[in-house]
N, C-alpha and C positions, 0 to 999 in steps of 0.2 A: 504494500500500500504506500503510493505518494504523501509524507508527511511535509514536503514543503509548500509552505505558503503559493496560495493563488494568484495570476498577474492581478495586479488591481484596479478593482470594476470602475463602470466610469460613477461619475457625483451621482448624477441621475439617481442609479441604480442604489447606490450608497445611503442617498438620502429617502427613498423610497423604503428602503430595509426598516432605519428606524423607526420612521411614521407608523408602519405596520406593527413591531415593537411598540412602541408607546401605545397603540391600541389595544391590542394583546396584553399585555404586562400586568395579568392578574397574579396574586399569588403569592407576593412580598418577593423580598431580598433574595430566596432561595430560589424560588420559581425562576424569578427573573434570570438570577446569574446562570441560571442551569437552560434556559432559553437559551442567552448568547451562546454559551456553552457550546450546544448542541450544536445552531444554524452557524456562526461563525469561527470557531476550530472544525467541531465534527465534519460538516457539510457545506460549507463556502471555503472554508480553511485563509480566511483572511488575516488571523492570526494566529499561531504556533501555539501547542499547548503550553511551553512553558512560559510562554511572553503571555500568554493570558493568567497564568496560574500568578506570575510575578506581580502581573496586575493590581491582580484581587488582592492579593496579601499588601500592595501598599497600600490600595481605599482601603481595606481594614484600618491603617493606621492614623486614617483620618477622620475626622467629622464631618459628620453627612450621612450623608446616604449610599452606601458603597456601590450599588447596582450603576444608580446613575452615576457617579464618577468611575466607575471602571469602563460606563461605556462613553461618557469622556473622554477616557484613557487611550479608548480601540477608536474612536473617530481621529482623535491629535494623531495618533502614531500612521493612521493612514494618510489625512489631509491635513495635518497642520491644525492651526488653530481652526480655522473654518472648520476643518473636520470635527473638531472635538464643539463647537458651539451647538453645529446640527443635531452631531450624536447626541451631546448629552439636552439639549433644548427640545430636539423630538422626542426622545424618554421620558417629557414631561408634559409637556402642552395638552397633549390631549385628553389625560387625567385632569390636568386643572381646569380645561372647560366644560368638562362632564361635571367635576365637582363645583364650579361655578353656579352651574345650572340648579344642581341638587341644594345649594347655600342658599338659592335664591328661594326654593319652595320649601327647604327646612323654617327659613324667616317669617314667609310670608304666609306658608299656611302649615306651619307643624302644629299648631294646635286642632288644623281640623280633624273629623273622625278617622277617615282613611288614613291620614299620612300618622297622627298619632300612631293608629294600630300597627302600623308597620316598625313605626320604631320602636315601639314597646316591645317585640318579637325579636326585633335585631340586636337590643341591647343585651338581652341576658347571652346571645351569641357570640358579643364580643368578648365580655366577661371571660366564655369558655376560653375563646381564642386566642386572651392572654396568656390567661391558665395553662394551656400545652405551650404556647412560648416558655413560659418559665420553666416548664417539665421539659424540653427539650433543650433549649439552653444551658440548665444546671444538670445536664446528663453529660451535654458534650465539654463543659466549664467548669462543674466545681470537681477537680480529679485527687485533691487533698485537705486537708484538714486547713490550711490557711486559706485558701479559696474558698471555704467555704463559711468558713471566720468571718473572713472580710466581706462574702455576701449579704449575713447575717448582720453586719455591721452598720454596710450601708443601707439594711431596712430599718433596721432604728433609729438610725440618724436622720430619715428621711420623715419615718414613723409618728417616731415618738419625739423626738429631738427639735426637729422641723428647720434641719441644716438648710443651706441654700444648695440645691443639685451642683453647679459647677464646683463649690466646696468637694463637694463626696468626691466626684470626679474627679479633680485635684487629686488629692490626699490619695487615692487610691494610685494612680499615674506613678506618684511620687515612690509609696511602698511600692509599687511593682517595680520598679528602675534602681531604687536602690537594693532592694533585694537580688535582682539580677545583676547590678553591677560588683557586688559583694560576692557573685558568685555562690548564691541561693535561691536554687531554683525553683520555689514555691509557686508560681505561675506560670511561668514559660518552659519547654521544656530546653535542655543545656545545649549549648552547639560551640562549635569550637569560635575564637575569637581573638581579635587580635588586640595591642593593648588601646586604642583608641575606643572601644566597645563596639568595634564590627567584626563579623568572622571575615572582614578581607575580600571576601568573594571572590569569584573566579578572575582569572587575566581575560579571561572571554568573556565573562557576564561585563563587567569594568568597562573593557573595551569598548563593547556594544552598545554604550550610551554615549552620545555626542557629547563635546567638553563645551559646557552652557559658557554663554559670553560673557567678557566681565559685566557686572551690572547689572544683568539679566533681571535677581531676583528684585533688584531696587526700583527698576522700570514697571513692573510689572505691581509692584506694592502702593508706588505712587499711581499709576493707572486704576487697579482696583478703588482708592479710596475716590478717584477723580469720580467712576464709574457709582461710586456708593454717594459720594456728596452731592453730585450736579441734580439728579432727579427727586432726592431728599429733601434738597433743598428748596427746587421750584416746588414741589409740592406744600411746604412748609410754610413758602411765603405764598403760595397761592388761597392756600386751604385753612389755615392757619395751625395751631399746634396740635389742640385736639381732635381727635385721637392719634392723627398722625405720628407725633414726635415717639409718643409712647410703641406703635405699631413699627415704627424703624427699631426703635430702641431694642426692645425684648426681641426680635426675629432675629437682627443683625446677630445680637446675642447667643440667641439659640443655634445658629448656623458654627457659632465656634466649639459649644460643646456637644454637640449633639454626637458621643461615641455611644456605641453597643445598635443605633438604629432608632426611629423615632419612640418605640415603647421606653425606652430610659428615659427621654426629655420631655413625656408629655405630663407627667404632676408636674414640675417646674411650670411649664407653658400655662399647664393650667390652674395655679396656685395663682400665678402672676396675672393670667388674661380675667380669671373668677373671680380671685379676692381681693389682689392689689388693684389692679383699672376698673373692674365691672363693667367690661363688656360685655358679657353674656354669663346667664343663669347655667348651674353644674348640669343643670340638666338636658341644657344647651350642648355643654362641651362635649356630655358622652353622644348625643345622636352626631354629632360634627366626628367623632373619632367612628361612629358606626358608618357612616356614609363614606368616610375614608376609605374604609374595607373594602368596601362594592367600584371604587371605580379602580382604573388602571394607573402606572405610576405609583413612587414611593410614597411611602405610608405618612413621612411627612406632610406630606400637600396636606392634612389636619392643617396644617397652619397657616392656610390657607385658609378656611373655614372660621378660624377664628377670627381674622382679618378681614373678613366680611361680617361677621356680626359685629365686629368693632363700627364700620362706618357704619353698618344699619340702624345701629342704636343708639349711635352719636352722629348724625349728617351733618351738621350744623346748616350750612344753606344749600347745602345737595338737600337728591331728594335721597330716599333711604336706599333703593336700587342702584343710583349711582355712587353714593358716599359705599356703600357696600362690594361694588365694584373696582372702587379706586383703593379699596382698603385691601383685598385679593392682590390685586394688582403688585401692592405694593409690596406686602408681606410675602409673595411667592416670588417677589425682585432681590428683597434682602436676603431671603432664606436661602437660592440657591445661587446669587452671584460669586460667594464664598468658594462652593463647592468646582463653582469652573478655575476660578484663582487657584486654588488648592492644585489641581492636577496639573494647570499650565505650569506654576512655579515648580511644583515637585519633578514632573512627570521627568527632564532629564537623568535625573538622581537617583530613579527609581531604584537601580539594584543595589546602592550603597545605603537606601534608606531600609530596604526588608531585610537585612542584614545587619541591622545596626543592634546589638545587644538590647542597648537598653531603651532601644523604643519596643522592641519586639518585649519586655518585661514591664512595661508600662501599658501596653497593650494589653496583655492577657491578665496584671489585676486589673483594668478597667472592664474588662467582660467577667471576670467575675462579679463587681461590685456592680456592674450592671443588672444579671442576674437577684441582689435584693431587689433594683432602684425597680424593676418589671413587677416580683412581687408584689412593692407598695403600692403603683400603678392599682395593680388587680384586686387589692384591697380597697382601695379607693370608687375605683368604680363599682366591685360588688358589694359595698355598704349602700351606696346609692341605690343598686339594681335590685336587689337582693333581700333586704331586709328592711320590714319593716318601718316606715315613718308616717302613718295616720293618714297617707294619701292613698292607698292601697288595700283593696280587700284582701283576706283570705286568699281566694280564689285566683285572682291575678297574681300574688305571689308565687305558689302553689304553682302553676305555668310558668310562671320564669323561672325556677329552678327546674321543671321539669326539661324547658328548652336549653337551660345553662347544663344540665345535666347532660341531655343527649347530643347535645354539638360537642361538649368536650368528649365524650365515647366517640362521636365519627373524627374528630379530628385525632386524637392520639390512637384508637386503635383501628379505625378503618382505612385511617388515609384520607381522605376527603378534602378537596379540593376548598381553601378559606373562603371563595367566594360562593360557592354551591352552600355553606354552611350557611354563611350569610344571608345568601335567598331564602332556605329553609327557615331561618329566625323568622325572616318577613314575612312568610308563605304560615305559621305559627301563630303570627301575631293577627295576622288581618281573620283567621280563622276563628280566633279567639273574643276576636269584636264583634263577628258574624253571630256566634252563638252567644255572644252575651245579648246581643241586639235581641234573639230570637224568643230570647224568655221573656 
């Protein structure tokens, strides 16, 4: 079998792939990566298994969203930056305008009967589908007693403590780096190393990476912030502060810590977007994370969602449709201009940075401590979903456990596809309305 790379197709073709992709891209992070996987090593062979394997392992060691920056990663290395704007810009687009859509009638008419029932159906769904997140994540992550220490840790801190997430994230970084630089391997596991904290890497891996020009990364740092100030700002002075200044503020934010994948940074998101600003009611945020579920693109775009009820329910002289729009807009601008900076800056450095001791040990306690931060997540929402608060019959409870019960069985023991789960919640709930209607 021919393992070498295929000539390469024209843009057309190129940018046709993604589109399709971003429509498709149910599934999360896993699905996704194992998509490219498939259609671009297995069966276009546009890039080599290990240049994609090398890939993934450095969006691992970024924040974000690793699907869309590794595919990022595969447009830059085909066309440059155009390449990687397309890739990773069509990976998103068409999620955000599906979820656009869905913001707009979660706003407008989630109190009515239908759309209610649906969401009442989908939330004890999501509930489940943390729930095996965290069953499968601390399967493949907590492998020792310190891992799982420090899981344990960062849901208390979270819990009961009520640290600020990027703290936990820190602090975790730290013990996983020092630990490995020390030559304790409680989270990573050992590889040889040279004394700078890299194992050196191949003369061929090395080689294989262009030597970036001087200044590169200061071009590019002053470019991003140009990129982040100029539309911030017209908006700022257009619109004025609120909600805007707060809506740049917290996203920009969220885009630098966002390790382990959007379920670690969404209590932050929504500590911050619920209790500190009051832009939207908790019971807002969980149908905003349930609607996330169902469309395509990273699980992020939630914050996207939140960014729209930000303007909806502060317009000031928009109306609420358009302040809601501009607030999307803007929040899916901060959130993922990062992540394209991120891969352009790194992307030459790639194999001296998967290599690097002790980012690879700072890595892997921060998916450990991830692992609590998902926990507290699913404590969070299933207090909400779950248990009683005087707003709920009997009866309706009683159903959302029965549906949080059996999406968590089809997702950890049948395999079940997140988004089929997800319709099932809603195909549950609307059922649920029907027969209550009927008595």
């Amino acid at each position: 079998m021919n393992d070498s790379p295929s000539p390469l197709p024209s843009f057309g073709a190129f940018c046709l792939y993604w589109l399709r992709l971003g429509l498709t891209s149910f599934g999360g992070p896993a699905g996704q990566i194992a998509m490219m996987q498939s259609e671009l090593v297995d069966r276009r062979r546009w890039i080599d298994q290990t240049r994609f394997l090398h890939a993934l392992n450095f969006c691992m060691l970024l924040p974000g969203p690793e699907a869309q920056q590794l595919a990022t990663y595969i447009g830059w290395r085909m066309y440059g930056g155009r390449g990687g704007l397309v890739a990773g810009g069509l990976f998103v687009l068409p999620g955000a305008l599906v979820l656009l859509a869905l913001s707009w009638i979660a706003a407008a008419h989630g109190d009515t009967g239908l759309v209610g029932a649906l969401f009442d159906g989908i939330k004890p769904a999501v509930v489940a589908i943390i729930a095996a997140a965290v069953w499968r994540l601390g399967r493949r992550t907590l492998k020792g007693p310190a891992a799982v220490a420090l899981a344990g840790a960062a849901f208390l801190a979270l819990a009961l403590l009520h640290l600020p997430f990027p703290l936990v994230v820190g602090v975790a970084a730290v013990i996983g780096g020092v630990a490995a630089r020390t030559g304790r391997h409680w989270f990573a596991h050992p590889h040889p190393a040279g004394d700078d904290g890299s194992d050196g890497g191949s003369a061929i891996d090395l080689a294989a990476e262009p030597a970036p020009k001087a200044g590169r990364l200061l071009t590019l740092l002053v470019l991003g912030l140009v990129l982040w100030a100029v539309p911030v700002g017209a908006v700022l002075l257009t619109f004025g502060a609120d909600p805007w200044r707060g809506i740049a503020a917290l996203f920009t934010k969220a885009a630098f810590i966002t390790f382990g994948g959007a379920y670690a940074v969404l209590p932050y998101i929504a500590g911050q977007a619920v209790d500190s600003y009051g832009w939207l009611s908790p019971r807002e945020m969980i149908d905003g994370l349930a609607l996330a579920e169902t469309t395509p693109g990273p699980l992020i775009l939630v914050t996207q969602y939140v960014g729209f009820f930000a303007g909806w329910n502060r317009p000031g002289a928009l109306s609420p449709a358009l302040a809601g729009t501009l607030g999307a807009a803007l929040t899916t601008y901060v959130t993922f201009l990062p992540c394209f900076l991120f891969i352009f800056a790194g992307a030459p450095y790639l194999e001296r940075l998967i290599h690097n001791r002790l980012a690879a040990g700072a890595l892997a306690a921060i998916a450990a401590a991830v692992v609590g931060v998902i926990l507290n997540l699913g404590v969070y929402l299933g207090m909400a979903v779950l248990l009683p608060d005087g707003q709920h019959t009997a009866g309706s409870l009683i159903w959302a456990w029965a549906i949080m019960l059996t999406a968590l069985y089809a997702l950890t023991r049948r395999g079940v596809a997140i988004h089929w789960v997800v319709a099932g919640g809603a195909a549950a709930g609307l059922i649920q309305a029907l027969a209550a209607s009927s008595l």
